[in-house]
One Martini backbone bead per residue (centre of mass of N, CA, C, O) as a GRO file, in nm:
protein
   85
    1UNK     BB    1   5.052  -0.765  -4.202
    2UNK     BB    2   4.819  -0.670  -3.903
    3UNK     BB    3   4.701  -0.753  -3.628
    4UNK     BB    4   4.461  -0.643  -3.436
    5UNK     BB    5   4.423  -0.646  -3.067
    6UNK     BB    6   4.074  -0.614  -3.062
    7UNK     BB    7   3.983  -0.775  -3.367
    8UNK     BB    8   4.164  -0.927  -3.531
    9UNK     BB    9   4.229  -0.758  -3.861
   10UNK     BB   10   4.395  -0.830  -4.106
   11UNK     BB   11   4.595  -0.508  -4.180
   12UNK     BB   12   4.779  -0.340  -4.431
   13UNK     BB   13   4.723  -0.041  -4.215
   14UNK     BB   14   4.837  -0.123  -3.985
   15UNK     BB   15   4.923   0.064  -3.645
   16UNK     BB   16   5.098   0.175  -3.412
   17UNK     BB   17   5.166   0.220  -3.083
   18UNK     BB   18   5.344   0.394  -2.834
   19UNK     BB   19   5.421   0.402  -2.502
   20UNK     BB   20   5.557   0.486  -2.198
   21UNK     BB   21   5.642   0.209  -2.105
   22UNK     BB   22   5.707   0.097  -2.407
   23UNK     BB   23   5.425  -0.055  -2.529
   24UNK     BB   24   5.323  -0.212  -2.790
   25UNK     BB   25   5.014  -0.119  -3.041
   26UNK     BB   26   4.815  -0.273  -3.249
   27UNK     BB   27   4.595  -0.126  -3.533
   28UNK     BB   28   4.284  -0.072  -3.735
   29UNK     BB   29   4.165   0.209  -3.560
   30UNK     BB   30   4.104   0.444  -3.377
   31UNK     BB   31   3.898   0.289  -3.219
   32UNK     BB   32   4.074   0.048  -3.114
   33UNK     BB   33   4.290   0.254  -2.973
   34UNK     BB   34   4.074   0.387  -2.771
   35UNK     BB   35   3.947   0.161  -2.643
   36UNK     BB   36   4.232   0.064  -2.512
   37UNK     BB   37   4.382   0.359  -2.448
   38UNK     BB   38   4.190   0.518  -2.321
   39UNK     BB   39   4.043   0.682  -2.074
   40UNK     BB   40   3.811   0.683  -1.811
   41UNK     BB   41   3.576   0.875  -1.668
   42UNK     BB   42   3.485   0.886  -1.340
   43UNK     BB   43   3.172   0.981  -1.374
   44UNK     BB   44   3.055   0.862  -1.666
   45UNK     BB   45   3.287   0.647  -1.839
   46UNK     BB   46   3.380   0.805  -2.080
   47UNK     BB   47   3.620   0.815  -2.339
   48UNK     BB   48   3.879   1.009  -2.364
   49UNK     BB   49   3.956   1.194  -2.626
   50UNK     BB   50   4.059   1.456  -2.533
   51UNK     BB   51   4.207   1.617  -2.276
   52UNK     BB   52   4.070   1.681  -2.040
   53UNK     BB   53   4.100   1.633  -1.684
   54UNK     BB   54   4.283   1.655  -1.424
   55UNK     BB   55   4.261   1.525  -1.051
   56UNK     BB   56   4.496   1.428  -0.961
   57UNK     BB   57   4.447   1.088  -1.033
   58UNK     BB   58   4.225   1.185  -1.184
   59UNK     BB   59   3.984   1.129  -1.442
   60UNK     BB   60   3.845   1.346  -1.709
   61UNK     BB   61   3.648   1.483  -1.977
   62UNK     BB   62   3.575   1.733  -1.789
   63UNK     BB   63   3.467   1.984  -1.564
   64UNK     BB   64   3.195   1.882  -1.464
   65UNK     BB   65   3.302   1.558  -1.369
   66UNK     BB   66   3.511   1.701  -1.188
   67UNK     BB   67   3.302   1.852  -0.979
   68UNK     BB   68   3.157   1.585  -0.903
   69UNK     BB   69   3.441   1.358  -0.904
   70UNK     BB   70   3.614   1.546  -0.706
   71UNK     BB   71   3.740   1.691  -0.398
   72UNK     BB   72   3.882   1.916  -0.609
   73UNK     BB   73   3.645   1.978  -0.853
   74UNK     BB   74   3.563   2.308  -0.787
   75UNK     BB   75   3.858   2.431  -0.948
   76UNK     BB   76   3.719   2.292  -1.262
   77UNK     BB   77   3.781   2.425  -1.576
   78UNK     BB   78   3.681   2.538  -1.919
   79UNK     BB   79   4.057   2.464  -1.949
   80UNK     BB   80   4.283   2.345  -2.099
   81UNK     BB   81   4.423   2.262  -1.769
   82UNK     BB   82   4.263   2.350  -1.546
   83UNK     BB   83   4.332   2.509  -1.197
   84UNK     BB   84   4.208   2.707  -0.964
   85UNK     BB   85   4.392   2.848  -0.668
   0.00000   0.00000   0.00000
């Protein structure tokens, strides 16, 4: 059994998260997993969980929000990682 890094539940069924940098994370349910290593949009601020979309270093849920927050956000199209030239 593993303790959730998040919530602290010891869970027979919890599962690892391996990330970028090396760094190892334990948790004991998608909710967690998403809580602590999902980005943040930096529009609206809700928890990035599907695609998103990338405008220079900033994170958005949407193109909606990249075209909001980001000053090169008005050529941010609604197609997974698309930006028009």
């Amino acid at each position: 059994m593993a303790a959730c890094e998040v919530c602290g539940n010891d869970y027979d069924l919890a599962f690892e998260v391996r990330v970028r940098s090396g760094a190892v994370h334990t948790f004991d349910s998608f909710e967690c997993a998403i809580h602590q290593l999902a980005p943040i949009c930096e529009h609206c601020q809700c928890r990035v969980v599907g695609h998103g979309i990338q405008v220079g270093q900033q994170f958005f849920c949407c193109a909606h929000c990249a075209r909001e927050g980001a000053p090169e956000g008005d050529r941010a199209r609604d197609s997974v990682g698309s930006m028009t030239g």
